[in-house]
N, C-alpha and C positions, 0 to 999 in steps of 0.2 A: 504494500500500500504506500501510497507518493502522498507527501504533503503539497495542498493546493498550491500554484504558483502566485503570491500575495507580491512576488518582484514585479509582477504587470500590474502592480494598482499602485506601484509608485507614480508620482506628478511628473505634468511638461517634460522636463527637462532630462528627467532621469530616465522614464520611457524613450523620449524617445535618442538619448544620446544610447541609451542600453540597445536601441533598434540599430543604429548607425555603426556599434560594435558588431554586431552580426553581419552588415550589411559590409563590413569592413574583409570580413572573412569571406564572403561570398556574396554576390549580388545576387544570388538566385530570382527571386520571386521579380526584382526589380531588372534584371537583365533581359527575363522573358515578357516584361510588361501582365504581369498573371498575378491575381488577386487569389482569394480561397474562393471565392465565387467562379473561378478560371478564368474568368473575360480581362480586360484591361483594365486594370486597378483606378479604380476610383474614389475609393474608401468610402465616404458620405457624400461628399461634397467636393470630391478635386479629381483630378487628372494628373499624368505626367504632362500634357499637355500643356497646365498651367502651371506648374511647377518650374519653372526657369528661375535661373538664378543672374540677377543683372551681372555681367560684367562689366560694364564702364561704369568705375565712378560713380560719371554724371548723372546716368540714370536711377544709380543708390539711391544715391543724396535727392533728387527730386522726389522721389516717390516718399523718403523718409520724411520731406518737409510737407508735401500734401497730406500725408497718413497724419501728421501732426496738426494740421490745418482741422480735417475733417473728423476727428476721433474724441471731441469735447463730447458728445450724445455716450457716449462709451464708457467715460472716466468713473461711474458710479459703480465699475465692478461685478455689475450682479448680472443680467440675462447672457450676452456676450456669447451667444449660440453660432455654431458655423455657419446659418444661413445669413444672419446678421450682419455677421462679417465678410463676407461674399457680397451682399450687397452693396455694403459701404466700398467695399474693395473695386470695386467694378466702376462705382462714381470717381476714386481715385486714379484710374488709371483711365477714364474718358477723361479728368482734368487735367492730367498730364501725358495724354494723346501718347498712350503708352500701348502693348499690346497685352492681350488677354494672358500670353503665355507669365507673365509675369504675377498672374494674382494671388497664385499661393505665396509668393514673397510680399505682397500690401496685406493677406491676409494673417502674418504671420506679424509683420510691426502693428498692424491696429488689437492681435491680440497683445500684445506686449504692451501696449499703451493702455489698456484696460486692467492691468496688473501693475504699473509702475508703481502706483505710490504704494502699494503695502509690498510691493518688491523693499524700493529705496526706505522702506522705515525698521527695516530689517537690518540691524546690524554686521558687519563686516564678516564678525567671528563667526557669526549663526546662518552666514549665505554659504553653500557649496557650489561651488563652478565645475563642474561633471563635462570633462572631453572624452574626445571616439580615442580609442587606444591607437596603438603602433607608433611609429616614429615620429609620424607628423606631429606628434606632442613632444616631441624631442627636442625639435630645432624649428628655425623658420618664424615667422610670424606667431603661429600657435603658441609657441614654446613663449614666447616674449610677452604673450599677454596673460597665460601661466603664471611667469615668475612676478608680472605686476599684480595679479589679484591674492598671491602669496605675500608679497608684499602690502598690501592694505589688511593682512589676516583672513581672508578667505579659505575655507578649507577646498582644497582642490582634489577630483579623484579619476579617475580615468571609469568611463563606461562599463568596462567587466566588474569592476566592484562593487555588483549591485547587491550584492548582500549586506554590505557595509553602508550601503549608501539606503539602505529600509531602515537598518539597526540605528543610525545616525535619526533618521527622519522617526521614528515611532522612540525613540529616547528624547526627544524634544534637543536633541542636539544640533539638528539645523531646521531652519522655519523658512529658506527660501532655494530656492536651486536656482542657476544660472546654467544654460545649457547648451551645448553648441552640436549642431550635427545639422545633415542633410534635408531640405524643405522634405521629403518624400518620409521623413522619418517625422520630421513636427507637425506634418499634417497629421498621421496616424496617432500623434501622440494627443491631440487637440483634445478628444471628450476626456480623458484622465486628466490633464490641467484641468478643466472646468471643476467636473468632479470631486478632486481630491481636496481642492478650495489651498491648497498651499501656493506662496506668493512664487510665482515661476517666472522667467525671463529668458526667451528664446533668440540665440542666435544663429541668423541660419548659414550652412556650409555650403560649398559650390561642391561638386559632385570629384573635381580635379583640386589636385594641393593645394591649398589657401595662397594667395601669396599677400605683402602688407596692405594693400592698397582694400581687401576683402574686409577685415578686422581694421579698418579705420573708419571713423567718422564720430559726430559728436552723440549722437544718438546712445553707441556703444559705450564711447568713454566716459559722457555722464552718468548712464545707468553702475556702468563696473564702481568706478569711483566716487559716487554721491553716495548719503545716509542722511536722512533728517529725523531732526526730531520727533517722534509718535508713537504714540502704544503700540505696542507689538502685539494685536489679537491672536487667540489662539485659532490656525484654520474654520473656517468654516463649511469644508465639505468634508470627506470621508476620511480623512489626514486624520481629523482630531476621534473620529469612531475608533480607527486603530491605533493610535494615543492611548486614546480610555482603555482601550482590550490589554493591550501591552502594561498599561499601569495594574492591571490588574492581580498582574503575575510578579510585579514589582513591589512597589510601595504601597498596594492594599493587603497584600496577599496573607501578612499573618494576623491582619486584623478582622476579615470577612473567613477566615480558616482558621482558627487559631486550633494550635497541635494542643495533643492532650495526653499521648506519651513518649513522647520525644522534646518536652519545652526546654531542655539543657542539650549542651553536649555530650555530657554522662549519659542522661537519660535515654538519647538515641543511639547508645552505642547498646543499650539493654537489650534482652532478647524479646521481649515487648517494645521496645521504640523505634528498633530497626527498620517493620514493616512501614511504619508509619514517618519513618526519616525518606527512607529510600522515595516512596510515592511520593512525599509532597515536594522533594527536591527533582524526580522527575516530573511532577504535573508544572513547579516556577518555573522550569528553564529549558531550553531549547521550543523549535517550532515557531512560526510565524504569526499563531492567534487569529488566523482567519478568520476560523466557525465563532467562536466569543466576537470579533469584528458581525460577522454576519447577524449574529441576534443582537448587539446593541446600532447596528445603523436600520437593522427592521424596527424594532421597538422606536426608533426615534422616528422613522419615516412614519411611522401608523399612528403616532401621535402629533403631528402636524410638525415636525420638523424645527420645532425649537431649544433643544438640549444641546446641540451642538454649534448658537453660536458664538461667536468670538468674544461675547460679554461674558461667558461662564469660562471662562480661562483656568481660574483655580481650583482645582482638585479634580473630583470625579463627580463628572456631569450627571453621573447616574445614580438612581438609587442605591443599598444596598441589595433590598432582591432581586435587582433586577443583574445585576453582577454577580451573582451568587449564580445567577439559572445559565447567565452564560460563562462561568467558571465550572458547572456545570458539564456546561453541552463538551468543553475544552477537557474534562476528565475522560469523559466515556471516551473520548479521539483519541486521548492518550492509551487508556487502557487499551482498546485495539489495537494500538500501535505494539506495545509490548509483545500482546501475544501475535499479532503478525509475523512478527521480526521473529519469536521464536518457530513457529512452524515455517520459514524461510529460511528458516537459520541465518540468516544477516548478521553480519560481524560490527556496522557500527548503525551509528543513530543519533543528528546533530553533534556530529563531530567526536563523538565519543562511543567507546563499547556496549553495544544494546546491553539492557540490563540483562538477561539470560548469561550472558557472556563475564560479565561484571559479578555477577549474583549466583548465576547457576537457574537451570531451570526452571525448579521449583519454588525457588523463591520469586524469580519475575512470573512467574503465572501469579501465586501468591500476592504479587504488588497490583498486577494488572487488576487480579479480582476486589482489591483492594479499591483500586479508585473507581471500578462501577461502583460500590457502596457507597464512597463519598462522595462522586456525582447524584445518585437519590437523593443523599443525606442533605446535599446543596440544596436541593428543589426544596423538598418538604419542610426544611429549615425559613423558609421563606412563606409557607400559606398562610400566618399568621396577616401579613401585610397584604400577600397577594390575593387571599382567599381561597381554599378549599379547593373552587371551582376550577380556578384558573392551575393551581398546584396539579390536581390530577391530571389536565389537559394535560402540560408538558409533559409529564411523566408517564403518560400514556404514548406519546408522540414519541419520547426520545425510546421506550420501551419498544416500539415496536421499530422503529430504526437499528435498534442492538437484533432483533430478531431477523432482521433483515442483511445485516452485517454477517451474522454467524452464517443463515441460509447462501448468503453469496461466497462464502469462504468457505464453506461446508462443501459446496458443488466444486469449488478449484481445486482443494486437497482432493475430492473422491476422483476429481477427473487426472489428476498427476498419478496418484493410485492406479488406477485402473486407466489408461488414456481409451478414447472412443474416437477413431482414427475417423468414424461418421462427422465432428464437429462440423456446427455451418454459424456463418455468422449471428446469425438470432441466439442462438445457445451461448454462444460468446457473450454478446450481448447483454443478455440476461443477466448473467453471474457480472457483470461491470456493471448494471442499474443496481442491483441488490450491493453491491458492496461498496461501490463509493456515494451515491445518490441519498441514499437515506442521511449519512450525517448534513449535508446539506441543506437537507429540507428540513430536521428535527432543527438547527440552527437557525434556518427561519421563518419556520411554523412557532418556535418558544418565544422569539422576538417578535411575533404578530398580536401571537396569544396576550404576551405580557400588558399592551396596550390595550384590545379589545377581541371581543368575539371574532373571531377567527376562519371559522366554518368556510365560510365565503371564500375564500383566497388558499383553501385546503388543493382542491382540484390543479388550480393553476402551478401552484408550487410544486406540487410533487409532481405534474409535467416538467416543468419548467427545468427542478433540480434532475430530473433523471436526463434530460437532452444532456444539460452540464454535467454531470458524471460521466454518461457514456461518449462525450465527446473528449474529455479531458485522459481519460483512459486512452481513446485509439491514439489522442495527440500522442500520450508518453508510449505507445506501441510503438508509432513511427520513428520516438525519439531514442528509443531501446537501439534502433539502429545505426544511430550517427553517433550515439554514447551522447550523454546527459550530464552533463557536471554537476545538476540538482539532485539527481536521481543515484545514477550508475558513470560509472567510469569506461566500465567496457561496454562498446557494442554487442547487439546479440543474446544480452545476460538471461532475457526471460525466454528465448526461443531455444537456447540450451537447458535453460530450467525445466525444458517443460511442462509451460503455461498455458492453457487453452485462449491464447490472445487470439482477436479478430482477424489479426494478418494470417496467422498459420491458417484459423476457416477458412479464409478468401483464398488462402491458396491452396488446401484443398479439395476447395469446391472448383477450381479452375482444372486440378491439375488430372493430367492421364491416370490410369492403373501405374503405369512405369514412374510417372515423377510421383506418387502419393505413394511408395513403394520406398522411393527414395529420399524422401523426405522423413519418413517415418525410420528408417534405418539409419539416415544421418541424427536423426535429434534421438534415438535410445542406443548411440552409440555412446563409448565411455570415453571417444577421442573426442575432446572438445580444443580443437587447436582453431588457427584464424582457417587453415584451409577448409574446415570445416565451415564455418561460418559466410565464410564468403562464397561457399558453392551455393548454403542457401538463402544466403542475400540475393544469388544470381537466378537462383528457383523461382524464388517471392515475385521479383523482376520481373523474369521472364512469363511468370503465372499472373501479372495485372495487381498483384497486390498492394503495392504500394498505393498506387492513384485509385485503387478502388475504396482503399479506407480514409483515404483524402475525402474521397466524395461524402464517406459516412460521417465523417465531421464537417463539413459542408452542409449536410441536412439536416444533421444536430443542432449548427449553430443556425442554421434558417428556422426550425421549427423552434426552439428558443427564442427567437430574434420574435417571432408573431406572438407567442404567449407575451415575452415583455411587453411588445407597442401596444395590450392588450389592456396593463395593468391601470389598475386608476386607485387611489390620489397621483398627481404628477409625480410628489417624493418618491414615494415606494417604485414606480415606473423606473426612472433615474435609480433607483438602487440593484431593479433587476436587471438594467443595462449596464450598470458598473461591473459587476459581476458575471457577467454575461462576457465582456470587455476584458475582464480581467484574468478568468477561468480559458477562455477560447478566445483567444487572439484573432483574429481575422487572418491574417497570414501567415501565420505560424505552419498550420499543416502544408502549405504549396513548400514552402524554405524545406520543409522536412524533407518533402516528396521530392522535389529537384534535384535534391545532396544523395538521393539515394541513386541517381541517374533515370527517371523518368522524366517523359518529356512534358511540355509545356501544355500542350492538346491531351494527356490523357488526362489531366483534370478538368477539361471542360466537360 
């Protein structure tokens, strides 16, 4: 089991310089002009066709002065939608008798001018300036306005450290990004800026080496080097939900938990405090706090979206049972996690040795069963406030997600047990809706509940999270095979494991008697070398599998994409497109599918 990807709900800047690092390594998806929809990428609202990057000067600075001219209706921060700014963009470049190719670069300074001031009231130390890696951050132009934003105290980091650069943003350690990468990469990254409400500021990169004349004008220099004076609010979009989730596991944690035989260091070295040392230092530390994110930005959206803004800066915006249910939902994830890792046998787990490994078997089953108990104990501990009514709801919701959990894990072990060499996609399928799907929807079904009767938004959710699971599943199928640096290291790991994943169905519903022959005697053989692997990377290939699971996430995220434009109040709408956005990247499966050598027509 993968922890969700929470690195695509970072802001602006960090999206999309982290897209410009990929795009560094390969242009794939941008080379063939191929979206995850396969036609010619548009994203919502753009083209490569308007994505041009001025090179003279002259024409910068023009457009940079009429963007400034025309962008006073904008300064208040708040709607600041791609259509809106298309609009205005389109007026800018009829006043400066400019051509169209150019609008994703006006639309890119009039978003930037709708975030200036709470960019510039952001202190020096608390801005990150986030570049695309490789050399070009070495030397040249880049490098020199580097050493300047180091110089005024900026933290600066290169694109691939986007782990570092979450941990920075959800530790309240930085409150604005500064970002520099390719228009193709900040247009994609546009709805996460709105969204995540953190003060972003985009600069965009021309497709060929920067050179100085790119990275000059005053636009850039005033923004890198000004600060005025002004409260620094805390985010008001989804930044400050994963703040809250994060504080959770932090600076609330032993006060909404307090231990009760472990409260010393003696004490938890007892053979009574152990169990209870060991879980709760696995439940505070490691993991990204997604699902506890998911139930407090539901509960916030279903309550008309006031908890999270910038006036309530101090402490935690939330109740405490409402933090209790999604420290909660964040237990049972844990505990799965444990016992996963043991029937995988996995050797680490956020950076350190799975507890099986560290502990010994039976005592990490023993912890894992441990925190299903104090996830209940969370709920229940809360009906006094929440009520009865609403206490049994979640705990009916998160109870039958644990049953769904075991039922989807129950089928994977029997099928590695016994393999059924009949697999077909839908049976795959299945066992990925029952095992990732449900924590998703218990996450925010608790966070519905917690606000109001719920009923109503039952159906859509559990569509909704099962498209999102089963799509997020074939993404890391595809990415098993280019090796995952979130995930796996090596390529291939789950198709030597023998995993009943979607790709191996598709490719043995494609394949002859002779390749389903061979396929099956390559994956229960005991040789697992690259030669191995790469005959059946060459199988998959040759059997249509790759682009054909490209497609299954392509219908995943289309039939998701309809349940969201579906949702109403507008908040919760906006939350199940964050998510949506954040779970299933839009181009993420073509990048996969490229690198594996298919071509550009078999995703259409």
């Amino acid at each position: 089991m993968k922890e969700a990807p929470l690195d695509n709900a970072a802001p602006h800047g960090a999206v999309a310089a982290k897209n410009a690092s990929s795009a560094a390594r390969s242009r794939g998806p941008e080379a063939h002009g191929v979206s995850a929809t396969g036609s010619s990428r548009s994203g919502r609202n753009g083209t490569f066709s308007t994505m041009a990057f001025p090179d003279p000067p002259a024409i910068r600075s023009q457009l940079a002065d009429a963007a400034e001219r025309h962008a006073a209706g904008l300064r208040s921060g708040d709607a600041s939608t791609k259509p809106q700014l298309e609009r205005l963009a389109r007026v800018v470049l009829s006043d400066c008798n400019q051509p169209d190719k150019y609008l994703g670069y006006v639309m890119v300074l009039l978003g930037n001018l709708t975030r200036r001031d709470q960019f510039l009231a952001v202190p020096f130390s608390r801005r990150l300036l986030l570049h695309p890696p490789g050399e070009l951050a070495t030397t040249g132009p880049l490098n020199s306005l580097l050493k300047r934003a180091e110089q005024l105290g900026y933290q600066v980091l290169s694109a691939e450290a986007t782990h570092d650069v979450l941990g920075r943003l959800l530790e309240g350690r930085v409150d604005a990004i500064l970002g520099l990468a390719s228009l193709e990469d900040l247009e994609r990254a546009f709805d996460h800026s709105v969204l995540s409400g953190v003060a972003s500021f985009a600069v965009p990169l021309p497709l060929r080496p920067p050179v100085a004349d790119d990275l000059e004008g005053s636009w850039l220099t005033d923004v890198l080097e000004t600060q005025v004076s002004a409260r620094v609010q805390e985010p008001d979009g989804y930044l400050a939900a994963m703040r809250a989730a994060a504080r959770l596991f932090r600076e609330d944690f032993e006060r909404l938990l307090p231990r009760i035989h472990s409260k010393t260091p003696a004490a938890a070295r007892t053979p009574l405090g152990m169990t209870e040392d060991a879980a709760y230092d696995w439940l505070a530390n490691g993991g990204k706090r997604f699902r506890p994110f998911i139930t407090l930005a539901a509960f916030d959206a279903a309550s008309g979206g006031g908890l999270l803004s910038g006036s309530k800066a101090d402490g935690q915006p939330f109740s405490d049972a409402v933090c209790r249910v999604a420290m909660a939902i964040e237990a049972f994830h844990k505990a799965s996690l444990v016992h996963d890792d043991i029937q995988d046998d996995d050797l680490f787990r956020y950076g350190r040795q799975t507890l099986h490994r560290s502990h010994g078997v039976g005592p990490a089953i023993n912890i894992g069963d441990y925190l299903i108990g104090l996830g209940y104990r969370l709920v229940n501990s809360c009906r006094g406030e929440l009520g009865t009514d609403v206490a049994s709801d979640i705990i009916e919701s998160m109870s039958q997600a644990h049953l769904h959990l075991c039922d989807g894990q129950g089928a994977e072990m029997a099928w590695r047990d016994h393999p059924d060499w009949s697999l077909t996609p839908a049976d795959a399928v299945q066992m990925y809706a029952l095992k990732t799907s449900p924590a998703f929807e218990a996450a925010m079904f608790a966070g519905l509940r917690l606000a109001a009767p719920a009923e109503g938004y039952r159906d859509t959710v559990t569509e909704f999270c099962r498209e999102l699971g089963v799509g997020f599943q074939i993404v890391n199928d595809l990415g098993d095979w280019v090796g995952d640096s979130n995930n796996k290291m090596v390529a291939g790991q789950d198709a030597l494991a023998l995993r009943p994943t979607v790709l191996l169905a598709l490719a043995l519903g494609a394949a002859t008697d002779a390749q389903r022959q061979e396929i099956r005697s390559r994956l229960e053989s005991e040789v697992n070398d690259a030669e191995q692997l790469e005959r059946l990377r060459g199988l998959f290939a040759e059997l249509g599998a790759f682009p054909a699971a490209a497609r299954m996430v392509v219908a995943s995220r289309a039939r998701a994409q309809a349940l969201a434009d579906s949702v109403q109040p507008a908040r919760l709408r906006q939350l199940f497109q964050f998510l949506l956005d954040t779970v299933l990247p839009a181009d993420q499966p073509i990048g996969l599918l490229l690198e594996n050598g298919a071509t550009a027509d078999a995703a259409s």
